[in-house]
C-alpha positions as CSV (number, residue, x, y, z in Angstrom):
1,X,29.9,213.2,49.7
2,X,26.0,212.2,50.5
3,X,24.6,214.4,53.3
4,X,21.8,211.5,54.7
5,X,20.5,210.4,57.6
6,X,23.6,208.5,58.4
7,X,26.0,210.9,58.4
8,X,24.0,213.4,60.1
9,X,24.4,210.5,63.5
10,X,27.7,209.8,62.3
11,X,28.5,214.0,62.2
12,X,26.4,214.0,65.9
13,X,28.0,211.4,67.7
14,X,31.8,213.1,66.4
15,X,30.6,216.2,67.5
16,X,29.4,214.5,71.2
17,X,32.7,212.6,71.3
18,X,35.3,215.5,70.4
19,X,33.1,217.6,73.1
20,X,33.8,214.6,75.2
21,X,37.5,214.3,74.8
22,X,38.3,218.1,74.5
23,X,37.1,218.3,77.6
24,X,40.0,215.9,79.1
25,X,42.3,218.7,79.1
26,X,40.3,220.6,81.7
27,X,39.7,217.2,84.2
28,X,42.2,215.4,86.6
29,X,41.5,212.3,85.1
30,X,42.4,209.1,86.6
31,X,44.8,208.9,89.1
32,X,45.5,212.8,88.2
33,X,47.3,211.4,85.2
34,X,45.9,214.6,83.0
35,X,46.7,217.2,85.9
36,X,50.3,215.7,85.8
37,X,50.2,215.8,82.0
38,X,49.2,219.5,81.8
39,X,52.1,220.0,84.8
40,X,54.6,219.0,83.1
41,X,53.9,220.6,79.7
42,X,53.9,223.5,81.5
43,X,57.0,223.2,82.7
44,X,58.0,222.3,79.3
45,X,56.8,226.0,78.4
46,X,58.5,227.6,80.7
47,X,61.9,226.0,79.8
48,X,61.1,227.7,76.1
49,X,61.6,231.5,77.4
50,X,65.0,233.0,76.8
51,X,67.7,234.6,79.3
52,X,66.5,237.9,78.0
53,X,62.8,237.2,78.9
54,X,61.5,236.5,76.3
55,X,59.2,233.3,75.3
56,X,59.3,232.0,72.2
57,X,56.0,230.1,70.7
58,X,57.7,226.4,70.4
59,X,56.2,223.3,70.6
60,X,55.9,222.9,73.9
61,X,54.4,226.1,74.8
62,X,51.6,225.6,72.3
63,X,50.5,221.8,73.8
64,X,50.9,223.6,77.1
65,X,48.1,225.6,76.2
66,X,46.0,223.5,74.0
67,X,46.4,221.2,77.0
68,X,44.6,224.2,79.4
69,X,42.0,225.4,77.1
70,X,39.3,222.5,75.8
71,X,37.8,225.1,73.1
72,X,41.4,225.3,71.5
73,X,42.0,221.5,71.7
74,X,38.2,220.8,70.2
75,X,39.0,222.6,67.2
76,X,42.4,220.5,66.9
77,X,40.2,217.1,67.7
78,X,38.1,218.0,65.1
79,X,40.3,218.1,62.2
80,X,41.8,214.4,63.5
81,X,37.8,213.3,63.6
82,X,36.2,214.9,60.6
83,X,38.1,212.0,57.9
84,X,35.9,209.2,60.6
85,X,32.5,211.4,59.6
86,X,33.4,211.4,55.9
87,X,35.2,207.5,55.7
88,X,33.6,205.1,58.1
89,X,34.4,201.8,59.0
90,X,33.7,199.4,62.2
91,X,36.5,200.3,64.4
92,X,36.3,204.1,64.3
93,X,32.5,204.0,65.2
94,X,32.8,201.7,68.0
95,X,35.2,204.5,69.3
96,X,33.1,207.5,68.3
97,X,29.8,206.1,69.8
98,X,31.8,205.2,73.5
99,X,33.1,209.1,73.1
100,X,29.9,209.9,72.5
101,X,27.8,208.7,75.0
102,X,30.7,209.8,77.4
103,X,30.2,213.5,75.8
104,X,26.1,213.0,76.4
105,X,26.6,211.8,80.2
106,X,29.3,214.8,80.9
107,X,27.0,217.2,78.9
108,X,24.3,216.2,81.2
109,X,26.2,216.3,84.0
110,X,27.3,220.0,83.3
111,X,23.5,220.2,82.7
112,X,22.2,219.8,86.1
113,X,22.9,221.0,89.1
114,X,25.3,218.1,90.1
115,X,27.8,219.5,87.5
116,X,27.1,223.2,87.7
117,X,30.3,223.8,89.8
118,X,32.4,222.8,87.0
């Protein structure tokens, strides 16, 4: 692997975009349709304790809380973007550099005082 100039934006713009989508898990998104994603995984969780109390770390109890904490799910995102950095092609750029500039306008955001209540 050749550490250039290119893969430098290519490893910037991945950064920017899992930033971007890690921080899904902590927004409504449209129509609510992540708050009612995070709902019901939670309720998903809850089913996974036993008579006796006691909850057991299954499947749903760990998407439950990926889907609650963006640091947690942006170490997850970045093992499912780091083969785009390494392998390029067309399509997966296209789709890092919208992530991307999403990440730069909701780091902004967070940036200035419009988005320092969130």
């Amino acid at each position: 692997m050749k550490i250039d100039l290119e893969f430098i934006v290519r490893f910037l713009l991945a950064a920017l975009a899992v930033y971007r989508v890690a921080w899904f898990t902590k927004e409504d998104g449209p129509f609510g349709i992540f708050e009612s994603i995070r709902t019901y995984l939670g309720k998903m969780a809850a089913k996974e304790i036993y008579s006796s109390g006691v909850q057991r770390h299954g499947l749903a109890w760990t998407l439950a809380e990926l889907s609650n904490c963006p640091h947690c799910a942006g170490v997850w995102l970045a093992f499912l973007f780091a083969p785009v950095i390494i392998w390029p092609g067309l399509i997966t750029d296209v789709i890092i550099i919208i992530l991307a500039l999403a990440g730069i306008q909701s780091l902004l955001t967070r940036a200035t005082s419009e988005g320092s209540d969130q």
